[in-house]
N, C-alpha and C positions, 0 to 999 in steps of 0.2 A: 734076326737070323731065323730062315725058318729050314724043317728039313732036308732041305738039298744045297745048302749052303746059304750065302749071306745074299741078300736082297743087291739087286741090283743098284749101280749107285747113286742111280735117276731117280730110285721109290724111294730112297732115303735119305738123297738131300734132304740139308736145312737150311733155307736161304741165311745170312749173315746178323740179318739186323729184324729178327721174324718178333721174338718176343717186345721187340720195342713198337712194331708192325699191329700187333694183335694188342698192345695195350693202348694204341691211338684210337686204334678204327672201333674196336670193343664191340665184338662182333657176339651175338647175343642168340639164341633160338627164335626158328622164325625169320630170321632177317635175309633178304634179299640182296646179293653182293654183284659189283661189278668187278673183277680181274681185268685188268686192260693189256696186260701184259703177262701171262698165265705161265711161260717159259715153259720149265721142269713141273709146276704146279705143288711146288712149296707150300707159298703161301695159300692157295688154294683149298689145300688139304687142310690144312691147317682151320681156315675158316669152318669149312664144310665139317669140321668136327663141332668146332661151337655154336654152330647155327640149326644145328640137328634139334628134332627130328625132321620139321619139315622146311629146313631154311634151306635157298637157292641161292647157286653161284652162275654167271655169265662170265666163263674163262675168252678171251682175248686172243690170239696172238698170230704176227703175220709170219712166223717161221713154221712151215708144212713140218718138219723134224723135232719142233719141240713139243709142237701138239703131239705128235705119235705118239711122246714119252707122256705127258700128260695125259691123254685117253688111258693108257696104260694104269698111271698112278691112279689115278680117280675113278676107274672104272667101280670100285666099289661103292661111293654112293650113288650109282643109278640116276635115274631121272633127275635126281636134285641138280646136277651138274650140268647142264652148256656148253660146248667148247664150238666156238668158229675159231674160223682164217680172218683175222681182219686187221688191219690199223689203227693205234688206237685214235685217232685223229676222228674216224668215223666212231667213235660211241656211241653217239646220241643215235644214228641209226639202227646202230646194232641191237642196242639196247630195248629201242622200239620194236623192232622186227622179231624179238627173242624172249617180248612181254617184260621188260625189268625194266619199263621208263620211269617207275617209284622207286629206285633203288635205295637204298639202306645208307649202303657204305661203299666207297667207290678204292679202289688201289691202283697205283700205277709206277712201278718199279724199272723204272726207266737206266736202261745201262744196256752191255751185250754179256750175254749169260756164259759157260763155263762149255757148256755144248760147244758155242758156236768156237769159245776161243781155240779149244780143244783139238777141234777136226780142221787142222790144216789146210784142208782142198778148199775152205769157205775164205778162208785171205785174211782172216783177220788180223792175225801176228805175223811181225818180224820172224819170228825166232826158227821156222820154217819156210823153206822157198814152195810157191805156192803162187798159182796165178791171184794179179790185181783183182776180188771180188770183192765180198766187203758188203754184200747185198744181206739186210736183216731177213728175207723172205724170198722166196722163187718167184712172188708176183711182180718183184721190180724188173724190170727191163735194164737199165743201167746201171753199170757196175763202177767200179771206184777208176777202174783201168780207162775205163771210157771218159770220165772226170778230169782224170791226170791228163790225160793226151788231147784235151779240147778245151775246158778252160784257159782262159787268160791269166798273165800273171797279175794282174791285179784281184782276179776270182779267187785264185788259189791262195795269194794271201790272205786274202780277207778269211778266207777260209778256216787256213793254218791260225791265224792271229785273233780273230774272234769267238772263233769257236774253240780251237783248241788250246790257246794260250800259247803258241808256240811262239819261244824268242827270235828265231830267228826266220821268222815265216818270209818271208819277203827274198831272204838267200836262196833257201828251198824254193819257192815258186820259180824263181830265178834260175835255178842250176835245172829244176822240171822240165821248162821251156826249152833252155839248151839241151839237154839230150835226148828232147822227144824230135825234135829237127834230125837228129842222127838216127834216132829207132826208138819205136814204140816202147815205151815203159809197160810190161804186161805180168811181173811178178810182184811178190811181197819183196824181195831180195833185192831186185834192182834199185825197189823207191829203199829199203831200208841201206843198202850202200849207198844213196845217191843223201841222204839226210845225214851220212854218217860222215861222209867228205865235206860237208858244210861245214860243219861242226870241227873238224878236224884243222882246215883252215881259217878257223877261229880261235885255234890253243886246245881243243878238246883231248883231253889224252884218256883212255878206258880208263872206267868206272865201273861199276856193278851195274849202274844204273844204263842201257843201253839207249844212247842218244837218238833214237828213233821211235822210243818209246810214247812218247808224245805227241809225234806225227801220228803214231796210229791209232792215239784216242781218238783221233776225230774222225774216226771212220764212221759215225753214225752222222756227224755232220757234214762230210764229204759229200756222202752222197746223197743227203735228202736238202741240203742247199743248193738256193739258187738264186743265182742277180734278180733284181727287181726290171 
């Protein structure tokens, strides 16, 4: 907390599983780190204190709004720090282009961060009505809405059932199908009522645990999958 109250609550995360994080990688002074996924810049900070005095970070990350929050956090170690827009899929470019092809120590914390679940207009969650987006970054063109309404049902399950473990993926693509013939599926709401009559016609009766929950893990493989 400093004199004008308590720190923002972006400078003061601490990612969940940071000390298990920092005892793998064992990040040392001197050392030169790869972030692939930089988010809120937890872990980042985090390093960039035990890498000091002259150890370098290459923060990561394709969501324009998490970097903000991150430039922010990191702003105090100066040059040591890095931050692009990128994928981490492209590292090895990055990493080239940004002098850190020897890197040290590499991270990549793979999930969708507390930002994005947060701010409802991004699609992430049910638990707000909210257009179909579901885009990790501003640089995708396709959104999760555009997914649902043109995939096949055989894409869609596979989708549901490989990536997200959904039991009943193959009902769901099924009922997708039928109601995008009637109109566009374009909210959180509609797919999450449309998962919830599935289930419903299966015996599902409420739970704590909301049967659409699942469906919406796979928003990070919704939309970066694609048939062969």
């Amino acid at each position: 907390m400093n004199a004008e109250g308590p720190e923002p609550e972006h400078l003061c995360h601490t990612p969940v599983m940071l000390d298990a994080v920092l005892a793998h990688l064992l990040p040392k002074p001197g050392m030169r780190c790869v972030d692939m996924t930089v988010g809120l810049g937890g872990h980042a900070a985090a390093m960039l204190e035990r890498i000091a005095p002259d150890g370098r970070l290459l923060g990561i990350d394709r969501d324009s709004a998490a970097l903000e929050h991150a430039r922010e956090r990191l702003r105090v170690f100066g040059e040591r720090c890095t931050l692009v827009q990128g994928n981490f899929s492209s590292v090895a470019s990055l990493a080239h282009e940004h002098g850190f092809d020897n890197a040290n120590t590499v991270l990549c914390d793979l999930g969708v961060s507390s930002l994005q679940l947060d701010d409802a207009a991004r699609g992430f969650s049910w638990r707000e009505d909210a257009p179909l987006d579901m885009r990790m970054g501003d640089d995708a063109e396709c959104t999760a809405a555009d997914i649902i309404n043109t995939y096949d049902e055989d894409e869609l399950t596979t989708v549901l059932r490989e990536y997200g473990g959904e039991r009943c993926a193959h009902g769901i693509a099924r009922e997708i199908c039928r109601r995008r013939r009637e109109k566009r599926i374009a909210t959180t709401r509609e797919l999450a009522s449309l998962v919830s009559a599935v289930y419903a016609r299966r015996g599902w009766r409420h739970s704590k645990v909301h049967p659409a929950t699942r469906a919406f893990q796979e928003r990070v493989a919704i939309r970066d999958w694609r048939p062969n």
